[in-house]
Backbone as JSON, one array per atom type, in Angstrom:
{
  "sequence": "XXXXXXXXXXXXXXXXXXXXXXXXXXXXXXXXXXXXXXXXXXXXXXXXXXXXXXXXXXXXXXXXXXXXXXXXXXXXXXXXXXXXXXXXXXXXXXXXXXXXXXXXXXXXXXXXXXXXXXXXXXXXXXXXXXXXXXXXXXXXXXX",
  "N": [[-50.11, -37.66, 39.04], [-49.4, -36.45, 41.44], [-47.12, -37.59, 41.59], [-45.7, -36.07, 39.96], [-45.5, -33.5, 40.96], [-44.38, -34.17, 43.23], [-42.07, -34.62, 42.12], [-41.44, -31.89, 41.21], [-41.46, -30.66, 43.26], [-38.78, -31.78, 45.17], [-36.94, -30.87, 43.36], [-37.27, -28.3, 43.51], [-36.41, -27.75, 46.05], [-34.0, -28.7, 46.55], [-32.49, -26.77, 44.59], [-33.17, -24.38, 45.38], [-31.65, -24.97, 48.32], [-28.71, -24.88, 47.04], [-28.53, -22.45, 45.91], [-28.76, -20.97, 48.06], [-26.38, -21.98, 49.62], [-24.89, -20.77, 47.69], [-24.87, -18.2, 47.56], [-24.31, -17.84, 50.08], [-21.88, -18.45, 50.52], [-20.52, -16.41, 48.69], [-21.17, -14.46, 49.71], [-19.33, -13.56, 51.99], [-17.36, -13.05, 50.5], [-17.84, -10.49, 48.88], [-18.97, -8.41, 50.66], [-16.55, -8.51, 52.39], [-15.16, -9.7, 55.01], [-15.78, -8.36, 57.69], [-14.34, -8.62, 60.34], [-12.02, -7.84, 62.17], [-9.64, -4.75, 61.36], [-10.87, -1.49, 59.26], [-10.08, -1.97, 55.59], [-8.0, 0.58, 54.63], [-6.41, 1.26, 52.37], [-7.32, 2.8, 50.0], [-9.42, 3.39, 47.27], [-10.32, 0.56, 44.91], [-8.63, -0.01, 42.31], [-9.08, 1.57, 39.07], [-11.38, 0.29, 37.11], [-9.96, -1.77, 33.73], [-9.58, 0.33, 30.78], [-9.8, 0.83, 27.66], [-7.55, 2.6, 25.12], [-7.55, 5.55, 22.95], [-6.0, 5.04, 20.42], [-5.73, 2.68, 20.59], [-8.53, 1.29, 20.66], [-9.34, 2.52, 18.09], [-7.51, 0.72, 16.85], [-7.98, -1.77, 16.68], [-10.48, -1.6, 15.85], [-10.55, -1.35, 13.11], [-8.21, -2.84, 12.53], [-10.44, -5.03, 13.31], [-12.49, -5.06, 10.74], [-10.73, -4.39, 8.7], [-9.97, -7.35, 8.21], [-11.77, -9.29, 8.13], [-13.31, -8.21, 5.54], [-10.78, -8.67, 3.89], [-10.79, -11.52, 4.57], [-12.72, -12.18, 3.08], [-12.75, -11.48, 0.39], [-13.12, -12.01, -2.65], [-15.35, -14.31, -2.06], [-18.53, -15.43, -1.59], [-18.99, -13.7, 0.65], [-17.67, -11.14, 0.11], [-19.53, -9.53, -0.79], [-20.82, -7.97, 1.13], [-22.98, -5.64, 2.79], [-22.09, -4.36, 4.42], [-19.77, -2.91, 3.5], [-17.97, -0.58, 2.67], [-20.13, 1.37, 3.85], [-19.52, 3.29, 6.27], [-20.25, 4.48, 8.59], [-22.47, 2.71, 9.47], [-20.56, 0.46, 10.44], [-19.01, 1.48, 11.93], [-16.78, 3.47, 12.45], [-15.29, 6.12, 12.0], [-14.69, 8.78, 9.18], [-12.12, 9.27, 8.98], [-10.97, 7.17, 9.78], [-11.85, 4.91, 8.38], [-10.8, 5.77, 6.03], [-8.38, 5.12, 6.57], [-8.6, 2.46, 6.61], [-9.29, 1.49, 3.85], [-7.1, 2.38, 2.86], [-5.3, 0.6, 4.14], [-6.4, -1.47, 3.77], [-5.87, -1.62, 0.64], [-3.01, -2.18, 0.17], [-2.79, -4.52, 1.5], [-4.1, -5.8, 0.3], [-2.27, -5.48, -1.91], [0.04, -6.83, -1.04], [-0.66, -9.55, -0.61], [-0.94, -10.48, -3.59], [1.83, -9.84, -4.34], [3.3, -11.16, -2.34], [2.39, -13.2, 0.15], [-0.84, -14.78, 1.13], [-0.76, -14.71, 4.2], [0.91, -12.48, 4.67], [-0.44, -10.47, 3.67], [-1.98, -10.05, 5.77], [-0.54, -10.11, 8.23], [0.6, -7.75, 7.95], [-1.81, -5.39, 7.6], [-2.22, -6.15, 10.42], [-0.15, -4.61, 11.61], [0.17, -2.05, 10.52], [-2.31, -0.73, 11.11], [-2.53, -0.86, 13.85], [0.55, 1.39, 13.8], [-0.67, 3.19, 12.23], [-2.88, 4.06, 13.56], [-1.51, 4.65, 16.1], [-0.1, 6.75, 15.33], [-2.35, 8.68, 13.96], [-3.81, 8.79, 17.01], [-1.56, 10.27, 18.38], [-1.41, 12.96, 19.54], [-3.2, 12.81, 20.99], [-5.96, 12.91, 19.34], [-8.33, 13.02, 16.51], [-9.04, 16.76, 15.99], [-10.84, 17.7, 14.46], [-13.92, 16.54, 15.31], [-16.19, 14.19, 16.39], [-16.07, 12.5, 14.13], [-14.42, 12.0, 12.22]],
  "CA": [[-49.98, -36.24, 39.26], [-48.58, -36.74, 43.36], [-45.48, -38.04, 41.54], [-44.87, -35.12, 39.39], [-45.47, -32.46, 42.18], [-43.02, -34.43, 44.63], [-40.54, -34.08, 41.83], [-40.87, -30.68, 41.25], [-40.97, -30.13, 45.35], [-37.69, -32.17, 45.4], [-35.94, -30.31, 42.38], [-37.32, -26.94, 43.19], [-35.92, -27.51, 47.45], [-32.65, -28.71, 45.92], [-32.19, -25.46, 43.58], [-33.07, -23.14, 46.71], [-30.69, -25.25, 48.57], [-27.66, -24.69, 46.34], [-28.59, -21.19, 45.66], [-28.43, -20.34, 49.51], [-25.1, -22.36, 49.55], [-23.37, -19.93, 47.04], [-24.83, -17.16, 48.51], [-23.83, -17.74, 51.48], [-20.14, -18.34, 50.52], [-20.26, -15.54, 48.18], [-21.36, -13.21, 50.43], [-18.77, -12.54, 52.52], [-16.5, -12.4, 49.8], [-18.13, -9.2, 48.41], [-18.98, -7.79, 51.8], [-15.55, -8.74, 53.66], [-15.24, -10.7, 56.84], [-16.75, -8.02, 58.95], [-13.91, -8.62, 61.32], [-10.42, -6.97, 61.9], [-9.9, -3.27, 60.87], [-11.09, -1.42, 57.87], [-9.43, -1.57, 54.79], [-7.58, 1.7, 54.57], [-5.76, 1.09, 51.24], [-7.54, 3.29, 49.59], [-10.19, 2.62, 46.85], [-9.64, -0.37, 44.26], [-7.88, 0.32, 41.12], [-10.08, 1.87, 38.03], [-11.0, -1.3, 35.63], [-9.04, -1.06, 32.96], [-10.07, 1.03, 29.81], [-8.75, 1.25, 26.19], [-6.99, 3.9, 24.68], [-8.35, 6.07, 21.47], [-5.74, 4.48, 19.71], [-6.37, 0.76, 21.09], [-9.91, 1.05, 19.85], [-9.03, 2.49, 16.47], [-6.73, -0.28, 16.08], [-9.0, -2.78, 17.59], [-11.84, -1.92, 15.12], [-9.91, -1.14, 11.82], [-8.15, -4.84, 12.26], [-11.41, -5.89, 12.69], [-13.09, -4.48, 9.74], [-9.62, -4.97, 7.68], [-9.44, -8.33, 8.14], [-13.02, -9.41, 7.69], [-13.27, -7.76, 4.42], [-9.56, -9.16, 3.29], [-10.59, -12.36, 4.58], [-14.09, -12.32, 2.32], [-12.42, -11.37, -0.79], [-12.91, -13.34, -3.6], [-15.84, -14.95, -1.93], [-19.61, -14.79, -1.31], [-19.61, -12.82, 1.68], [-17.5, -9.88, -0.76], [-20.61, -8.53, -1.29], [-21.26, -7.96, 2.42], [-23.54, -4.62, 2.81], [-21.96, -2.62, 5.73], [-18.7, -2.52, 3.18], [-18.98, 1.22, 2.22], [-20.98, 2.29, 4.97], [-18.43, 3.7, 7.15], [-21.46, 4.42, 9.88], [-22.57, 1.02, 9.91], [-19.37, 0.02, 10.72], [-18.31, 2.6, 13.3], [-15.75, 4.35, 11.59], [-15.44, 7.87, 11.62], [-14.63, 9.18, 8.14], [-10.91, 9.21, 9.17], [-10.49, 5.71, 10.63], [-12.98, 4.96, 6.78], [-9.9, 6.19, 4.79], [-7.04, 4.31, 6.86], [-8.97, 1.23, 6.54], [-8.95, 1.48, 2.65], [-5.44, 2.73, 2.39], [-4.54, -0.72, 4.47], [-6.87, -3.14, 2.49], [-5.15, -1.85, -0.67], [-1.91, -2.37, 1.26], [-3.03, -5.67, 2.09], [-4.46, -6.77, -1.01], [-1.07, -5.87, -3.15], [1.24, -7.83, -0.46], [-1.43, -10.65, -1.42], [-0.8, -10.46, -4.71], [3.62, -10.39, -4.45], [4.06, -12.8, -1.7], [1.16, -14.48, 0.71], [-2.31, -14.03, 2.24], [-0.56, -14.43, 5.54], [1.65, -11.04, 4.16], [-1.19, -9.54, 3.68], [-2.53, -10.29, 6.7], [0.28, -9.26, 8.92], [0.6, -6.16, 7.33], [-3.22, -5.35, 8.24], [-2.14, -5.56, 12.14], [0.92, -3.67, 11.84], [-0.3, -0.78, 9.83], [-3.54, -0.59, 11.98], [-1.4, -0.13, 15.03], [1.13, 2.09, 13.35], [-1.76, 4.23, 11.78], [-3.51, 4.51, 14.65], [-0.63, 5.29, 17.38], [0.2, 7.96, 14.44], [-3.7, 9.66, 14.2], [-4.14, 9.54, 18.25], [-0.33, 10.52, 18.97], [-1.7, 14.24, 19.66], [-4.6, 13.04, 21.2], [-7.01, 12.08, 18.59], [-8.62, 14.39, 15.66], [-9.58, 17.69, 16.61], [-12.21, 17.66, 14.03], [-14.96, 16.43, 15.85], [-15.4, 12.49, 16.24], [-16.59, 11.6, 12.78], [-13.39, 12.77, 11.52]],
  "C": [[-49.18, -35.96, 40.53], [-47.19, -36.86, 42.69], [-44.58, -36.84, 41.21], [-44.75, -33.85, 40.56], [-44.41, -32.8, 43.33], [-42.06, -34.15, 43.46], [-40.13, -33.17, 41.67], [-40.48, -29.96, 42.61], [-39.31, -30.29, 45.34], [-36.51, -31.29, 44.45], [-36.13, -28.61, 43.22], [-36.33, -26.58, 44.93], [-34.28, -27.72, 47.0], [-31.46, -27.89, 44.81], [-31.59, -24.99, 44.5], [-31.9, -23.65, 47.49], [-29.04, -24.7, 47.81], [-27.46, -22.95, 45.92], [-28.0, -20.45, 46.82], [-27.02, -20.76, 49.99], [-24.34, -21.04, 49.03], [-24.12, -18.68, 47.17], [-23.9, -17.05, 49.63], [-22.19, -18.11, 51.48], [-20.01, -17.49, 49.64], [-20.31, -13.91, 48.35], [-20.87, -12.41, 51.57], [-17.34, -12.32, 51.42], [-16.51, -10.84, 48.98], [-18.33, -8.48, 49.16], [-17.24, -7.41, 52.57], [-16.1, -9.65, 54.54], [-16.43, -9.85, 57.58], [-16.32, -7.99, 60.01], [-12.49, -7.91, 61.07], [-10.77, -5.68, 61.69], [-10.17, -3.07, 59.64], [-10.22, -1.34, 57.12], [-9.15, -0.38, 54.16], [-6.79, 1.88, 53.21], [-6.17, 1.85, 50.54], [-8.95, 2.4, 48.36], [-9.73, 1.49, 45.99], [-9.57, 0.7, 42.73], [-9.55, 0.59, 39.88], [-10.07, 0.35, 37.29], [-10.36, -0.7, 34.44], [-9.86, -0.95, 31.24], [-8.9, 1.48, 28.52], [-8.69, 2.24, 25.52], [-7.94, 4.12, 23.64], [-7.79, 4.73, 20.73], [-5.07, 3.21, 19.66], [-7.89, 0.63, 20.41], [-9.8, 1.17, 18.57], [-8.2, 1.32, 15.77], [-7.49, -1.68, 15.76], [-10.27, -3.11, 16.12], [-11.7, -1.98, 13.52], [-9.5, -2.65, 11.62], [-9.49, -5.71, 12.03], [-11.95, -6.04, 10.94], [-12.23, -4.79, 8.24], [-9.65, -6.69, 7.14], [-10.85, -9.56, 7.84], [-13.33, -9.35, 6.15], [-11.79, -8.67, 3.83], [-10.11, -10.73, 3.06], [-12.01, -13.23, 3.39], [-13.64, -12.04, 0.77], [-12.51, -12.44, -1.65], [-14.44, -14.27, -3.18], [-17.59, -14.89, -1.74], [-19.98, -13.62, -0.76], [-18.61, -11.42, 1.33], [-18.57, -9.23, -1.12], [-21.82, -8.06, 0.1], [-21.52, -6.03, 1.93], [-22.89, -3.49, 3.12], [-20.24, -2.43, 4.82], [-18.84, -1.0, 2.33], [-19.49, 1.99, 2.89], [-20.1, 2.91, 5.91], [-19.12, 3.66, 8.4], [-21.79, 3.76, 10.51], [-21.82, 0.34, 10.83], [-18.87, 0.54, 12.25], [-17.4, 3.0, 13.71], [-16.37, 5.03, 11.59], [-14.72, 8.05, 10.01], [-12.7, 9.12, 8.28], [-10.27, 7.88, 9.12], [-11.39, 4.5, 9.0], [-11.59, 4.83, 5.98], [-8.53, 5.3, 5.48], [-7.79, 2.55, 6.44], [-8.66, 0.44, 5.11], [-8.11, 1.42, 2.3], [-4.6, 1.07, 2.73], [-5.36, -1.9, 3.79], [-6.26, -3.04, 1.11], [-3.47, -2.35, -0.66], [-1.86, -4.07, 1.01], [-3.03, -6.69, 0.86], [-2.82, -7.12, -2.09], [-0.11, -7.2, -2.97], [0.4, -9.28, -0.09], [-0.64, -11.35, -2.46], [1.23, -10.85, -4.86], [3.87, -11.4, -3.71], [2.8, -13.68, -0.85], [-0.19, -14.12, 1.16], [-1.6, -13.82, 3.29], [0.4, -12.83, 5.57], [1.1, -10.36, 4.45], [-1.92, -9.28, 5.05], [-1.7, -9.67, 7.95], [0.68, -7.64, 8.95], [-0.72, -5.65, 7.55], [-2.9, -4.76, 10.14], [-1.26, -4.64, 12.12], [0.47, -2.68, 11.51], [-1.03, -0.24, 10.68], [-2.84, -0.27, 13.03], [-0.31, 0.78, 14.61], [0.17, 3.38, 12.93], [-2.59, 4.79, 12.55], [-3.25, 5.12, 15.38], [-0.53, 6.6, 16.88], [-1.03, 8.94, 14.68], [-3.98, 10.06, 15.96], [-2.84, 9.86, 18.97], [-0.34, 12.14, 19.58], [-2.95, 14.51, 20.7], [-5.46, 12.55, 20.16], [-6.88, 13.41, 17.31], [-9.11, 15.18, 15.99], [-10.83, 18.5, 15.96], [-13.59, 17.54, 14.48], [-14.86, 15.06, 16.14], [-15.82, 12.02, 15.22], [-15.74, 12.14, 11.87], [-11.75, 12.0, 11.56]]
}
């Protein structure tokens, strides 16, 4: 029992150790030095945030390409296809999705999956830039 208690002593002092290490070098990197003058630069830059129609593209490719890529196969009979809600599609971003899986599916069908597949991103970014080129829909957001 002595043995196991020194090893957890030894593990648990050798944690705290290493912990207080990267503290202690991590903590004046988030503070500053603390020396010299203040940084007058102003504040730091906003993080960076995606457009309407970066997200619409973003989530439609997803959703497109998921579904395209399930065709034909078990997971074609996936639930949230239909649900627009589920999904998190608005009723708008619902009907481009469709318009580009039928899209998708034809240029399948004449020349390759990878056709179809390319055509998916393009559209989706084309369809998108197009719906939030005004701003977005002025419907509401489930529109």
């Amino acid at each position: 029992m002595r043995h196991r208690t020194r090893l957890w002593t030894r593990r648990h002092r050798r944690r705290t150790r290493i912990c207080a290490l990267a503290l202690t070098l991590a903590l004046p990197l988030t503070l500053g030095t603390g020396c010299g003058t203040p940084d007058t630069t102003g504040p730091a830059p906003a993080s960076r945030t995606t457009s309407p129609a970066g997200l619409c593209t973003t989530i439609i490719t997803k959703w497109a390409r998921q579904i395209y890529d399930a065709d034909g196969t078990a997971r074609a009979d996936d639930s949230t296809y239909g649900d627009y809600q589920s999904m998190g599609l608005s009723n708008g971003q619902y009907q481009i999705l469709r318009e580009i899986l039928d899209a998708a599916r034809t240029a399948r069908r004449r020349e390759t999956t990878d056709a179809g597949r390319e055509l998916i991103t393009r559209q989706a970014r084309e369809r998108c830039a197009e719906r939030h080129r005004d701003g977005g829909p002025s419907g509401g957001p489930w529109t």
